[in-house]
ZARO-498555 format. One record per residue (C-alpha): x, y, z; residue number from 0. Coordinates in Angstrom, 2 decimals. Each point is the difference from the previous one (the first is absolute). Layout:
BEGIN
px: X | py: Y | pz: Z | seq: NUM
...
***
This chain:
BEGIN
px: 0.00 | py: 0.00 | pz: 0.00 | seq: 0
px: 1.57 | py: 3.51 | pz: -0.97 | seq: 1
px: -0.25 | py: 2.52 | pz: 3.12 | seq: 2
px: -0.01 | py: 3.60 | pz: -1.46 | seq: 3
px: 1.58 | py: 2.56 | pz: 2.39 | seq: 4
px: -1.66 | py: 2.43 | pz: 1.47 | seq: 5
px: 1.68 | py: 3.15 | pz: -1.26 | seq: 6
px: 1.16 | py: 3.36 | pz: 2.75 | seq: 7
px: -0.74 | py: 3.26 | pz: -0.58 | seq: 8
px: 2.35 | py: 1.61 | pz: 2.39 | seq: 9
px: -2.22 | py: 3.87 | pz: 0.97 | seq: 10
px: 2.33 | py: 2.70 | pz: 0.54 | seq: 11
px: -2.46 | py: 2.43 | pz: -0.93 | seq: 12
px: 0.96 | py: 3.60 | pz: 1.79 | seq: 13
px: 1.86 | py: -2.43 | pz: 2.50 | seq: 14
px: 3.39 | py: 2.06 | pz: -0.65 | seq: 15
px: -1.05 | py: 3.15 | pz: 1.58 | seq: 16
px: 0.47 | py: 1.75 | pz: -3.26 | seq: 17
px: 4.09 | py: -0.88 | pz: 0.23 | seq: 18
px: 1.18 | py: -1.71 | pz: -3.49 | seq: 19
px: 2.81 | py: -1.39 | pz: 1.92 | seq: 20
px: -2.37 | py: -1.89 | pz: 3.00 | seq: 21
px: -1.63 | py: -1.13 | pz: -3.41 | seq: 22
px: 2.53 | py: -1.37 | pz: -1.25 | seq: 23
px: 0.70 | py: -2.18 | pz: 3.19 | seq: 24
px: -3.56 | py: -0.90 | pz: -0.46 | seq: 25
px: 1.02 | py: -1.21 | pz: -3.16 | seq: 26
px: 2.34 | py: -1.83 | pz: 1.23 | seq: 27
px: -1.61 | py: -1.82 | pz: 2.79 | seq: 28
px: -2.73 | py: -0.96 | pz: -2.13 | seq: 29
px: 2.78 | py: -1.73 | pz: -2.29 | seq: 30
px: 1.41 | py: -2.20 | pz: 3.05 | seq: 31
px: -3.42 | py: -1.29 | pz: 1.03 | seq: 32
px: -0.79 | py: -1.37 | pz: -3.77 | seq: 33
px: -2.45 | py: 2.54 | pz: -0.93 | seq: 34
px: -1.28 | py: -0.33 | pz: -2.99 | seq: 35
px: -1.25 | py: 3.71 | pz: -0.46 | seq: 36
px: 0.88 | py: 3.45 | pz: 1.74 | seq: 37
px: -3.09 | py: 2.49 | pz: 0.37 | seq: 38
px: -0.06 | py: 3.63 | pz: -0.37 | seq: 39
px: -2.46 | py: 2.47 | pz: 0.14 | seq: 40
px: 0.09 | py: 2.58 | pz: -2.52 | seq: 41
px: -1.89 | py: 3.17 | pz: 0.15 | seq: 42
px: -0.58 | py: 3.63 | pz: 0.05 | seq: 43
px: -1.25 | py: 1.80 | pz: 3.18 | seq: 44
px: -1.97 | py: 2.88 | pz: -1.81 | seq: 45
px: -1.70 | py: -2.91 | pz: -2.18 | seq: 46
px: -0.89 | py: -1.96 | pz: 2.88 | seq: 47
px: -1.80 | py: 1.71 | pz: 3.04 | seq: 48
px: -0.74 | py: 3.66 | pz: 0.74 | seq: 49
px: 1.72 | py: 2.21 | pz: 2.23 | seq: 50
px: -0.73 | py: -0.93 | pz: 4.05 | seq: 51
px: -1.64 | py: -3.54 | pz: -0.36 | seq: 52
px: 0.23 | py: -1.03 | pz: 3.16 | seq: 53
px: 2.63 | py: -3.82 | pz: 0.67 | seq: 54
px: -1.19 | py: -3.09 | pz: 0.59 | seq: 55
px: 0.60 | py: -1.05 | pz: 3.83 | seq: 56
px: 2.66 | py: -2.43 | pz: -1.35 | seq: 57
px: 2.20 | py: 2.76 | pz: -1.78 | seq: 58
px: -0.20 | py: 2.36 | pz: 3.19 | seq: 59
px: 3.15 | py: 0.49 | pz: 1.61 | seq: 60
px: 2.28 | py: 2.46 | pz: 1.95 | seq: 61
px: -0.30 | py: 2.56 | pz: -3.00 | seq: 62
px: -3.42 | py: -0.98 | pz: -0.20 | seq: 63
px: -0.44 | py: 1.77 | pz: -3.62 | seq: 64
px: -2.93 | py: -0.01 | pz: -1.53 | seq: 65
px: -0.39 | py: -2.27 | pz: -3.54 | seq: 66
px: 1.31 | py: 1.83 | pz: -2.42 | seq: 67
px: 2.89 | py: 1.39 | pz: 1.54 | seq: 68
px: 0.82 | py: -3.50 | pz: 1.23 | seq: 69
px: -0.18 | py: -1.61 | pz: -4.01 | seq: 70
px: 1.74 | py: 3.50 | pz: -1.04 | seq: 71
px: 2.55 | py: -0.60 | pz: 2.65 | seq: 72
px: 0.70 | py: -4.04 | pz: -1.52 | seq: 73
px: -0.82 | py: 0.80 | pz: -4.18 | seq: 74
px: 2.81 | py: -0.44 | pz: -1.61 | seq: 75
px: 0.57 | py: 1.16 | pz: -3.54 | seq: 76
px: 0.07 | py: -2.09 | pz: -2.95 | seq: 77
px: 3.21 | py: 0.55 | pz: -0.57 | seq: 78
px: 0.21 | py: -1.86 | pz: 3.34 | seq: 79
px: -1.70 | py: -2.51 | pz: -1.09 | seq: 80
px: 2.28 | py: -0.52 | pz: -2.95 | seq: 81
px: 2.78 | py: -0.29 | pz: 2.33 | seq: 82
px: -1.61 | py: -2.45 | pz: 1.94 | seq: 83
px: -1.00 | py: -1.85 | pz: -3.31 | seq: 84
px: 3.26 | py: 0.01 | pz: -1.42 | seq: 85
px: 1.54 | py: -1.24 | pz: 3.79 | seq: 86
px: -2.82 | py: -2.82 | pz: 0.12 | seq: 87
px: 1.28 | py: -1.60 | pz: -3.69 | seq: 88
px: 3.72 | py: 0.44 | pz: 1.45 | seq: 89
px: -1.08 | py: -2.36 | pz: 3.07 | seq: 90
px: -2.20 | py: -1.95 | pz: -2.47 | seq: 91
px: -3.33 | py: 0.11 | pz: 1.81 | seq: 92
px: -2.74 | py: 1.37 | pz: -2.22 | seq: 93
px: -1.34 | py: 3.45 | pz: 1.34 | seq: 94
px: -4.08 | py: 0.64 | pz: -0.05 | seq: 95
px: -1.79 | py: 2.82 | pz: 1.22 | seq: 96
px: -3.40 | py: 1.40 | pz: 0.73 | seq: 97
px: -1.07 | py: 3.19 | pz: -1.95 | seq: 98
px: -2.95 | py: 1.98 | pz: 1.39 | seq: 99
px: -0.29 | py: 2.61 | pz: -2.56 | seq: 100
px: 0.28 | py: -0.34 | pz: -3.78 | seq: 101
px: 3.08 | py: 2.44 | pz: -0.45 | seq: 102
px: 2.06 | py: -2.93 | pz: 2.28 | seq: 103
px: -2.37 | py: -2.96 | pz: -1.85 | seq: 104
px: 1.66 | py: 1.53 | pz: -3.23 | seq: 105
px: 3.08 | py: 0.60 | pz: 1.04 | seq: 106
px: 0.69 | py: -3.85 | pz: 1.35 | seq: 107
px: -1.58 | py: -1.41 | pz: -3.17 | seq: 108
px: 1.50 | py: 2.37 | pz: -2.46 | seq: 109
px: 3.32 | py: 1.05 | pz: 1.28 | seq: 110
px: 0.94 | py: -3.50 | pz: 2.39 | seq: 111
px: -1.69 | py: -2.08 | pz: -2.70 | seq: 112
px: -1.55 | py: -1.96 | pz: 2.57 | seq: 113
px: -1.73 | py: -2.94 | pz: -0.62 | seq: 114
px: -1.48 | py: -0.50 | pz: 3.43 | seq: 115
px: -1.97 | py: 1.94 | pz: 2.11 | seq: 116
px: -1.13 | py: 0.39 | pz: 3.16 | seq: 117
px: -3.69 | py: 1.55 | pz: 0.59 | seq: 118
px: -0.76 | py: 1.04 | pz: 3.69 | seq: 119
px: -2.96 | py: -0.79 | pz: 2.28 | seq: 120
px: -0.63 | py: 3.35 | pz: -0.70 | seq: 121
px: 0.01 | py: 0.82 | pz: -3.34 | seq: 122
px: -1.81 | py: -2.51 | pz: -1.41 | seq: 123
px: -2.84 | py: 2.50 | pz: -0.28 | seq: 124
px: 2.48 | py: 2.37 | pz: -1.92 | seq: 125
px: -1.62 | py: -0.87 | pz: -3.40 | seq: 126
px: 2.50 | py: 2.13 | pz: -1.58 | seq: 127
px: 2.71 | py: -1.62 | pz: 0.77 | seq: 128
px: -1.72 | py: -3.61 | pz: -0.44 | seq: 129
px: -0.95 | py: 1.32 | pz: -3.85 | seq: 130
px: 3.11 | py: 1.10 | pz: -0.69 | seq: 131
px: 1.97 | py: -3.25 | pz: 1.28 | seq: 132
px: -2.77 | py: -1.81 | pz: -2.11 | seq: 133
px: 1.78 | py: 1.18 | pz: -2.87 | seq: 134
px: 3.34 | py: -2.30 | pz: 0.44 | seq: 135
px: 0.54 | py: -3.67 | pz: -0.57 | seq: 136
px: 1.54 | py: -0.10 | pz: 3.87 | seq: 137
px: -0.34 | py: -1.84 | pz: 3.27 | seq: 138
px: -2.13 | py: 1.56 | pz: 2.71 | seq: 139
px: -0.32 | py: -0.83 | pz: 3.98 | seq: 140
px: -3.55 | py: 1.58 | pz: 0.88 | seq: 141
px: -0.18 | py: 0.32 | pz: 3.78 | seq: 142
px: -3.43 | py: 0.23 | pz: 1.15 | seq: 143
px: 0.26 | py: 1.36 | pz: 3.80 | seq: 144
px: -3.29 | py: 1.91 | pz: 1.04 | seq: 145
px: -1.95 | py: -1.54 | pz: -3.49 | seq: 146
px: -2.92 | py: -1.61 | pz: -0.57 | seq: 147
px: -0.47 | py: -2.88 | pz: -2.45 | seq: 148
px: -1.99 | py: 2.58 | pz: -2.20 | seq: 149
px: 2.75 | py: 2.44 | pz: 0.41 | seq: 150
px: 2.88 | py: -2.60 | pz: -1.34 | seq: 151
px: -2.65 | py: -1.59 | pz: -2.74 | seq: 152
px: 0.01 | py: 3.79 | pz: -1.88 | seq: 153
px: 3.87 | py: -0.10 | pz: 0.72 | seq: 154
px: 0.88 | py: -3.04 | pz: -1.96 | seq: 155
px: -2.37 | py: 0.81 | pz: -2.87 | seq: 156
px: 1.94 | py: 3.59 | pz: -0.39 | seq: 157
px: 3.25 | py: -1.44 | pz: 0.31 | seq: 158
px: -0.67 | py: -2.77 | pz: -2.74 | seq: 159
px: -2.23 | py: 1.79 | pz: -2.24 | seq: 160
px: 3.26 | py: 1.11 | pz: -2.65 | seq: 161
px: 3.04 | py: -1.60 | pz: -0.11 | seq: 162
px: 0.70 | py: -1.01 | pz: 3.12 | seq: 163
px: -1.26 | py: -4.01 | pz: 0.96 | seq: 164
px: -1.61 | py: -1.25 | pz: 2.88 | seq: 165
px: 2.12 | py: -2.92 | pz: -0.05 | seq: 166
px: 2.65 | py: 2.74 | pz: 1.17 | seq: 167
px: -1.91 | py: 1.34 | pz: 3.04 | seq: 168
px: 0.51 | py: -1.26 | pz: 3.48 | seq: 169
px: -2.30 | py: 0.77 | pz: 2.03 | seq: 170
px: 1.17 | py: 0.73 | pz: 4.22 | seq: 171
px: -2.39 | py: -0.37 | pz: 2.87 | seq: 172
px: 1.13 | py: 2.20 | pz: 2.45 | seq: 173
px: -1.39 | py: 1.80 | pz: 3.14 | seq: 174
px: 0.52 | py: 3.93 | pz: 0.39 | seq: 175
px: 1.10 | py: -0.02 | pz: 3.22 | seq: 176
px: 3.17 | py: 0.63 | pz: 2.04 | seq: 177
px: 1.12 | py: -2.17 | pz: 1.46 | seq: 178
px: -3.21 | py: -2.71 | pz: -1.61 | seq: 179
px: -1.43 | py: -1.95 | pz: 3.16 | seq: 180
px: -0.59 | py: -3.51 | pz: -0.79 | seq: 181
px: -3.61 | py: -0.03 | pz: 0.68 | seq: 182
px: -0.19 | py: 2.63 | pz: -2.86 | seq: 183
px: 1.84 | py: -2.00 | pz: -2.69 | seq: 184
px: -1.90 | py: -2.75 | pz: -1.01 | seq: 185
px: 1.91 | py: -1.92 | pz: -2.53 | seq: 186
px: -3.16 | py: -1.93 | pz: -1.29 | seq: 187
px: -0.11 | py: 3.25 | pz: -2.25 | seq: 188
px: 3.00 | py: -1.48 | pz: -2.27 | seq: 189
px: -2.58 | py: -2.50 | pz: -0.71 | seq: 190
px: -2.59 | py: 2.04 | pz: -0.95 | seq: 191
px: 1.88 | py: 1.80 | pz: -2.13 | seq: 192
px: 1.41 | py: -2.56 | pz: -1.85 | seq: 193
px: -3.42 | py: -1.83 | pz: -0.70 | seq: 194
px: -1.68 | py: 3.58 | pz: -0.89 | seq: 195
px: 3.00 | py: 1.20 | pz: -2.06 | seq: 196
px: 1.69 | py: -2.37 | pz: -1.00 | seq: 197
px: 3.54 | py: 1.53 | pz: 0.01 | seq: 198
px: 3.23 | py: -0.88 | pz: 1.97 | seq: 199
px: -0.30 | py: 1.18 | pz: 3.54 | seq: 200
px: 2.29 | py: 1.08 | pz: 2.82 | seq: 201
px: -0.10 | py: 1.67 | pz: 3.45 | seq: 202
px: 1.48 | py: 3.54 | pz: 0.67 | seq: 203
px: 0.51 | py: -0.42 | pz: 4.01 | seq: 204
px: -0.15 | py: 2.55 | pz: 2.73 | seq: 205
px: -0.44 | py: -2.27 | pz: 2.62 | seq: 206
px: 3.36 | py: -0.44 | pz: 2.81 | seq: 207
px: 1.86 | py: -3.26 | pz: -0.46 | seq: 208
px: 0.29 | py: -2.10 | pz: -2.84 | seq: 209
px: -2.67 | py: -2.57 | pz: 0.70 | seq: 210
px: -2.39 | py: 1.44 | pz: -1.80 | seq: 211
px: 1.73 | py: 0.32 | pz: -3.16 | seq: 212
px: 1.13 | py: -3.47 | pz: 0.05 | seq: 213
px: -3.91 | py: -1.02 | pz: 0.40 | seq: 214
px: -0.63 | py: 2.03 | pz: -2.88 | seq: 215
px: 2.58 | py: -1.96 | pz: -1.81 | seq: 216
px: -1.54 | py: -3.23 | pz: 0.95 | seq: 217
px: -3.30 | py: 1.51 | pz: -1.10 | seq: 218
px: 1.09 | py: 0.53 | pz: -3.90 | seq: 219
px: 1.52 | py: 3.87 | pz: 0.25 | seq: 220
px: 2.46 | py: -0.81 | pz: -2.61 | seq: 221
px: 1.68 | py: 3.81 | pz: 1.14 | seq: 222
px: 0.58 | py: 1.71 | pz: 3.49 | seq: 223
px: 0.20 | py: 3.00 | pz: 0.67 | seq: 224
px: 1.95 | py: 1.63 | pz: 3.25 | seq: 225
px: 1.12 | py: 3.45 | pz: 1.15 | seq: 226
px: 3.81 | py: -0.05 | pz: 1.02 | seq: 227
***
């Protein structure tokens, strides 16, 4: 019997406190543990909330900013993000990245030519962006944090109605919360997913420890997902 490997995303996300070189240690940690992905996030403040939104209880500490000056405080430019590109094919561990406006979907499709792409919990109301990625023949992880079933239905049928196959969609239960309690996760949702969609699934975890990604493993996520 062939066992397929479960595949792991390693989630730096804004992890490096906006620091290219704690990055790049990122980087490399995620290369000693046998990663088989590093994470970013890439954005632009201005594009993404207004002025004053007030943090999530998670993201508050001693500065205690407020949201956008705590994502303008970690954005990095794409520039940045070509440097970490370029660093992530020197240590040869593929680099993928969330956008959350177009401007950043373009400019990892376009300029990094990639051919996978990560779509947060979040944005997978951002029709824009879900049109747009539509376009290209290209892998895409669709996280579904804070969805309905409705809500990632219209998702898939945007994302597959051009170019881009449903074949090449994995679809990620995850649940939006920080750190995810285990009475919230409920990993019989990989299930229904799969028999409702009928895509490749796999778990984006927020949950403390590893047990609950390895259950998800054992439960058919073929891909994990994991802040470092």
């Amino acid at each position: 019997m062939k066992i397929n490997k479960t595949k792991f995303i390693a989630e730096i996300g804004v992890n490096h406190n906006g620091s290219i070189k704690i990055a790049k240690r990122l980087i490399d940690e995620a290369v000693k543990t046998g990663a088989d992905f590093v994470k970013f996030q890439v954005y632009k403040t201005d594009l993404l909330v207004a002025k004053k939104t007030q943090s999530a209880p998670y993201q508050r500490g001693k500065a205690n900013l407020d949201q956008y000056n705590l994502l303008k405080k970690y954005e990095f430019s794409y520039r940045s993000h070509e440097t970490l590109f370029n660093y992530c094919k020197k240590k040869n561990i593929p680099y993928l990245a969330s956008p959350f406006d177009i401007d950043s979907t373009k400019f990892l499709i376009k300029k990094l030519k990639l051919k996978k792409i990560k779509i947060a919990s979040g944005e997978i109301q951002s029709f824009d962006i879900l049109e747009y990625i539509s376009k290209f023949n290209i892998k895409v992880f669709l996280s579904t944090g804070g969805s309905s079933l409705k809500d990632v239905d219209k998702a898939i049928k945007i994302l597959s109605k051009n170019k881009l196959k449903k074949k090449n969609i994995t679809i990620l239960h995850c649940t939006s919360s920080y750190p995810a309690k285990f009475n919230e996760i409920n990993l019989n949702a990989l299930k229904t997913l799969k028999q409702k969609f009928n895509t490749e699934i796999g778990y984006s975890d927020h949950s403390k420890g590893i047990l609950i990604s390895l259950l998800a493993s054992l439960n058919g996520a073929s891909i994990i997902e994991r802040h470092i």
